[in-house]
N, C-alpha and C positions, 0 to 999 in steps of 0.2 A: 504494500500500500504506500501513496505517494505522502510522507510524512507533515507534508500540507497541509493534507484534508482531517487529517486529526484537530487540526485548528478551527473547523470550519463552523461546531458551534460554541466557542468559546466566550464566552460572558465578558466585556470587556470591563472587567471591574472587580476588584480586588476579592479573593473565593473567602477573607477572614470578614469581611464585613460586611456581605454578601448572606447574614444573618437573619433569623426571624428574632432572636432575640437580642437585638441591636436595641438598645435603649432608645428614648426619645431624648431630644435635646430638652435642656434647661434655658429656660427664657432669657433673651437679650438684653443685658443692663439698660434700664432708661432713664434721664438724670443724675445727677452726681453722685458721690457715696464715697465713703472715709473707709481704712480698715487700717489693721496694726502691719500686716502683711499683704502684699499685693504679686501674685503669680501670674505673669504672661506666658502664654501658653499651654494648650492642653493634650501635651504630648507626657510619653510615659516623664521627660524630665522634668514637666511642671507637676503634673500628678503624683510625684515621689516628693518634689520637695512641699507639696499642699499637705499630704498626709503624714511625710513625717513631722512637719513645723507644729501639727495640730496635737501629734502623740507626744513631744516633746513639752509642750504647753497646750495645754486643753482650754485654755483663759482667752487665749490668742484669738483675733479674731484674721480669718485667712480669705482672703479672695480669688478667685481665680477667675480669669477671662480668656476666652479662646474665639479666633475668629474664625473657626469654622465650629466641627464640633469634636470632644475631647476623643482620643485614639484615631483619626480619622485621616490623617497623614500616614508618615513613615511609623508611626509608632503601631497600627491598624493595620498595615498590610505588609510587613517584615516577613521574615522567614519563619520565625517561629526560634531561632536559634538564643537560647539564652548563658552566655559563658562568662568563668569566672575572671575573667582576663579586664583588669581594667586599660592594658598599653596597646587594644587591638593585637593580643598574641603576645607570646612568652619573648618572640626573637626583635620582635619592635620595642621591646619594655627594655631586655638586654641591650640592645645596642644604644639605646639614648640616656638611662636611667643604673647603669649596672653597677653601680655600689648602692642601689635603693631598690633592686629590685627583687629581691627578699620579703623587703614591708609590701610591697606592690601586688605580690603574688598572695601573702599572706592574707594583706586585705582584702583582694578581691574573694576570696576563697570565703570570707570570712562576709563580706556582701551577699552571695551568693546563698549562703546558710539563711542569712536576717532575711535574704527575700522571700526563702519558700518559708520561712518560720510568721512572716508576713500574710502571704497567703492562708495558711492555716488558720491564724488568730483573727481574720477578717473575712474568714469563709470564703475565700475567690477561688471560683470555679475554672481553671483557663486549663486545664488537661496539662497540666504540670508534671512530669517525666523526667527523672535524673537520670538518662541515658547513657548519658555521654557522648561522644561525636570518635568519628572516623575522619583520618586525614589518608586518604587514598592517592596508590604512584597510579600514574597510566601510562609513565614512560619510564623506560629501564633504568634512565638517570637519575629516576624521583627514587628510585627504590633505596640507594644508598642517603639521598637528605633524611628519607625517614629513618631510617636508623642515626642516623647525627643526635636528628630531632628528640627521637626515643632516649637516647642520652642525657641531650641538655633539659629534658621534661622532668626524668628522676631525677636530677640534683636538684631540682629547685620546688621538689616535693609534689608533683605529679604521677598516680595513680594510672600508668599505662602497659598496655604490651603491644607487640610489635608484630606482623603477620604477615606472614608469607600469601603467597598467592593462594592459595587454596585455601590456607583461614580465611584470606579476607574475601572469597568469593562462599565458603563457610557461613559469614556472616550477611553479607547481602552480596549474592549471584548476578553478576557481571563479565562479562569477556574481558573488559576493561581492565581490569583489576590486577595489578602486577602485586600487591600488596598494601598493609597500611598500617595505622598504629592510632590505637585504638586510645583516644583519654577517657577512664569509666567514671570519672567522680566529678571534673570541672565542668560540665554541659549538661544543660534539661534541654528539653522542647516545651514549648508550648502554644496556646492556642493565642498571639498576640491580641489580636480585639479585644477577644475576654478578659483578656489582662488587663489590657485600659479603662474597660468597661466596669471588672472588677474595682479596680481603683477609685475610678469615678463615686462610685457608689460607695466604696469607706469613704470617702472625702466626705459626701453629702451626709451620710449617717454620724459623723463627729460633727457635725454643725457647719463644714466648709459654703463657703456663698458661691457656686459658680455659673457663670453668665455666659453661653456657646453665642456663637455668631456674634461676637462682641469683640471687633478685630481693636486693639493699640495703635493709635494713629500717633503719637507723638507723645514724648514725657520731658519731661525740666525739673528742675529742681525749687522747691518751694520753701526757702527758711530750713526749720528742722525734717521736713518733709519732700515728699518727692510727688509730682504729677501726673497722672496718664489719662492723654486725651482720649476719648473712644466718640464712634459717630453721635448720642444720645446726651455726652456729657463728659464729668470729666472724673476720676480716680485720688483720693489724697492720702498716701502711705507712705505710714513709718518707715515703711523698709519696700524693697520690690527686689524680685528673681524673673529673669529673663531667662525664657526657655522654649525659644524662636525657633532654634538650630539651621535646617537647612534655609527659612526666612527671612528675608532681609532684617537685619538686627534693629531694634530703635537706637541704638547707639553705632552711628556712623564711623566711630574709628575703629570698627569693630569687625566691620565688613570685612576687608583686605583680610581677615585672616580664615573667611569658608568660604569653600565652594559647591553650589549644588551637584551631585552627580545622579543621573540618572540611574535605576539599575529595573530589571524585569525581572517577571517570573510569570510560570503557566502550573496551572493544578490539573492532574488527572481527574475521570471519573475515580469512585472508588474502584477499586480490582475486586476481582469476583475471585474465591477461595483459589478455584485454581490458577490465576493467575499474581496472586499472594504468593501459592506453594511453589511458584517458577521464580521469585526471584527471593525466596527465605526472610530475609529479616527480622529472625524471629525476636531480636534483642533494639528493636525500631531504633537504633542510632541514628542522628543526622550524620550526614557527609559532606565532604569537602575533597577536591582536587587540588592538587599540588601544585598547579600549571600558575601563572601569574592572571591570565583571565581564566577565573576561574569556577566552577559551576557549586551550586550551594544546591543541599539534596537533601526531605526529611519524608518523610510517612507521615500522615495525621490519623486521629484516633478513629478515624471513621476508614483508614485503608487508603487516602488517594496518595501520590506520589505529588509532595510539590518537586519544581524544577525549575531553578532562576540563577540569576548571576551572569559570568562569558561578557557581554556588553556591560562599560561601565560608560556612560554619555553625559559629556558635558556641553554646555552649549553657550556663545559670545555672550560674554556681559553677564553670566552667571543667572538668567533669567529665571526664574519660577513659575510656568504655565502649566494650565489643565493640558495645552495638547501637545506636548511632550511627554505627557504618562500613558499615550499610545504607541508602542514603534513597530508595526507590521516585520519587519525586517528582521530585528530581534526576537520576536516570535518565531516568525521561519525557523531561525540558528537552532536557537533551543530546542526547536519541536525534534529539525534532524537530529542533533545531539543526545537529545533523549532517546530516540532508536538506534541508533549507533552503541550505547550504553546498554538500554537495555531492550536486544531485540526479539527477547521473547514475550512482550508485551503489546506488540505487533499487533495494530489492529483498534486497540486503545485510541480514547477520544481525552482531548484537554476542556475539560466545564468552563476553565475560567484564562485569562491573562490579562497582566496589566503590570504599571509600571510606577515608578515617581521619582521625586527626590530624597537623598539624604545627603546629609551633611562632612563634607571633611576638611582635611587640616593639612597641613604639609608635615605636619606628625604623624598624622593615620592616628588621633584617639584624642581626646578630650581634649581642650583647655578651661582657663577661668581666670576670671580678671574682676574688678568693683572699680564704679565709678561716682560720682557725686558722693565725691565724700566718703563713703564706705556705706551708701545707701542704699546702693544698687549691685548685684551680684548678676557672674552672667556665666553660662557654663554652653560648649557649644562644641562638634567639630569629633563627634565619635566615631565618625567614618563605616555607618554601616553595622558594627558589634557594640552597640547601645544598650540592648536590652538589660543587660545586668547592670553592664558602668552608669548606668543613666538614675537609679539609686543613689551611688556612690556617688553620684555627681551633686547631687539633689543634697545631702549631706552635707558634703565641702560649701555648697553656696550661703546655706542655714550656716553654718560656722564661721563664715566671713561676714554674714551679716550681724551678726552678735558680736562679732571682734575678737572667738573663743579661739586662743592657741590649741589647737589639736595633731594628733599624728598624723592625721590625713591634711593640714593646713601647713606641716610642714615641709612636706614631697616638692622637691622639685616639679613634677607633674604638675602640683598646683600653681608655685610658687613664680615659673617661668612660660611667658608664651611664646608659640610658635611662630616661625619666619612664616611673616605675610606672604600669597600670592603680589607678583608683581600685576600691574595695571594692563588693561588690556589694549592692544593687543599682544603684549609678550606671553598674557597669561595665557591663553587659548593656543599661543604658536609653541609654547614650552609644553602643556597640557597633549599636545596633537605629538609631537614628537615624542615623550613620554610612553603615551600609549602604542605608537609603532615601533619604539623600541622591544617594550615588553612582550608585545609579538613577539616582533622577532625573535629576543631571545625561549620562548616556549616554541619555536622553530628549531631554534639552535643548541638543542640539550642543557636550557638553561645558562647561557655565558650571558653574561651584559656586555652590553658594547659600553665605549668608552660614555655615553651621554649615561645612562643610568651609575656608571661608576665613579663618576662624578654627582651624581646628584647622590650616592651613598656617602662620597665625602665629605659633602656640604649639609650631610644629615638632613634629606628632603625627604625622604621617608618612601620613594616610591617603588611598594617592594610588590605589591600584590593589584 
């Protein structure tokens, strides 16, 4: 079958939010209003810092405004991949951070526990899975990184093992499969919406005020206070967390250091028993390939196979549009690649595809900065592996806003930001070159040409 036509009734809109039980929106702020805390944005990173600000002080009164509605972005149609990694991975935290990377690994491990113990104490339903993930070769070159990798994983207190081509086709049945290494303890899955959805709802149930379609038009600084315009009126808070990310920031000096990047995926129908038993999985791990573009791959609890990743699309001037979260062509890619991987599934339709933005850095992983005074906190630039760090992030901003010296305020990761994107047009002609580099090098059994190996020298982070 022409791996086209698998596409042909694909939903074009995200299969996590694509829900009956999608919550309804919370009414739109109209007229002024005062809080002690004020949250822009209602992605998992403002909904983390709402709900812990509110457990932390229950006295607090927290606002939260979102101009679309809360999960409803990147944080709502993710992959579903939740890990303990706050540095986007073990070998990006080592390379920029590695006399700190110890506390880094420790903490995230240590996020990751308070998130599902989060979940539990607040009833959220999001099909929460501590799997773990599969980093899979599919070229004979990759089979020796992972063994590297399986090294540098156990010194720094990762729970893995390492699998030959027949384990790892053992584990999920691919031809592909040259081997891979398995991490069992740092990665769940789960079901992203619900997640947000979840959140949303402890927010509301501790007394949070939140207002969707309530987009931040402009903020200033007011005396002891800070401002936030919206269409209806205007915001007056003690304090305020910006939690924009891939969105143009309300603080312009802030821009220069994300860029939106595209990314897709396609969801299967569910697989019907036998063709479940044709590719095993009986231990549902997510996956990942080794290659630099690279494909992200999990099971959900209903049996479909998501499949996204391979294109990462940036576009001039860093724009944010609705019709950029369709790309027929990236669809195509992924549908062949999907039967190429797995061609006993042959025949299989895709329910759903779609696309958006998220947010990165010339890091690949978080930053954070405060502005007006120590008023305003701003955390942004997770590159795609959010769903855990974006807690942790939510944390660090609560802690600068109070002024609290903490072990997480003292990380370098916090303490320093990343080298801005240059102005455009450098930034699009560096960006375009970047990405035909890394081709090529997954052409070239992985060698960097001299342009990536300089950009490792100047620590620009473009590894994946």
């Amino acid at each position: 079958m022409d791996p086209l036509l698998s596409l042909r009734d694909a939903a074009p809109a995200p299969f996590w939010l694509d829900d009956p039980r999608r919550p309804g929106a919370t009414p739109a702020l109209v007229g002024s209003t005062t809080c002690d805390l004020l949250v822009v944005g209602g992605g998992y990173t403002g909904l983390w810092t709402t709900l812990i600000a509110k457990e932390r002080d229950p006295s607090l009164d927290v606002l939260l405004v979102e101009a679309g509605e809360a999960g409803g972005a990147a944080s709502g149609r993710n992959g579903g991949f939740c890990e303990s990694s706050l540095t986007h991975g073990l070998a990006n935290g080592l390379n920029r951070w590695p006399h700190q990377i110890g506390t880094l690994e420790r903490l995230g491990r240590e996020n990751l526990q308070a998130m599902e113990d989060t979940l539990a104490r607040h009833a959220i339903d999001c099909d929460w899975d501590r799997t773990g993930s599969l980093l899979v070769a599919t070229e004979p070159h990759q089979v020796e990184w992972l063994a590297e990798e399986a090294e540098t994983a156990v010194r720094h207190g990762a729970t893995v093992s390492l699998l030959d081509a027949d384990a790892a086709r053992a584990e999920i049945d691919s031809p592909a499969f040259l081997g891979a290494l398995w991490n069992k303890s740092d990665v769940a899955m789960l079901n992203p919406a619900r997640l947000a959805w979840g959140l949303k709802r402890a927010c509301l149930d501790l007394g949070v005020r939140i207002h969707e379609h309530t987009p931040a038009l402009g903020l200033e600084e007011r005396g002891v206070a800070v401002s936030v315009r919206t269409p209806y009126g205007r915001i007056t808070a003690g304090r305020a967390a910006l939690a924009t990310n891939a969105y143009p920031s309300l603080l312009r000096r802030h821009r220069p250091y994300t860029v939106p990047v595209y990314d897709y995926a396609l969801m299967t129908e569910p697989l019907t028993g036998q063709q479940l038993a044709s590719v095993g999985w009986h231990n549902r791990q997510g996956w990942s390939d080794s290659a630099n573009r690279f494909h992200y791959v999990r099971i959900t609890a209903d049996h479909r196979v998501l499949w996204g990743g391979y294109d990462a699309v940036t576009h001039f001037r860093g724009r944010v549009a609705a019709e950029h979260d369709r790309r027929p062509e990236t669809y195509a890619t992924l549908a062949r690649h999907f039967f190429t991987t797995f061609p006993q599934l042959e025949g299989i339709r895709f329910s759903h595809a779609w696309g958006g933005a998220i947010d990165t850095s010339t890091r690949f992983c978080v930053f954070f900065d405060t502005s007006h005074r120590g008023k305003v906190a701003y955390a942004a630039g997770f590159t795609g592996l959010g769903v855990g760090a974006t807690r942790f992030g939510a944390e660090v901003m609560l802690d600068l806003l109070t002024g609290t010296s903490t072990e997480r305020t003292a990380l370098d990761l916090v303490r320093r930001r990343p080298v801005p994107f240059p102005p455009e047009p450098f930034r699009s002609i560096g960006i375009g070159i970047t990405r035909n580099s890394l081709a090529r090098a997954d052409r070239n059994q992985g060698r960097r040409d001299l342009w990536l190996r300089t950009l490792d020298r100047l620590g620009l982070g473009f590894g994946s």
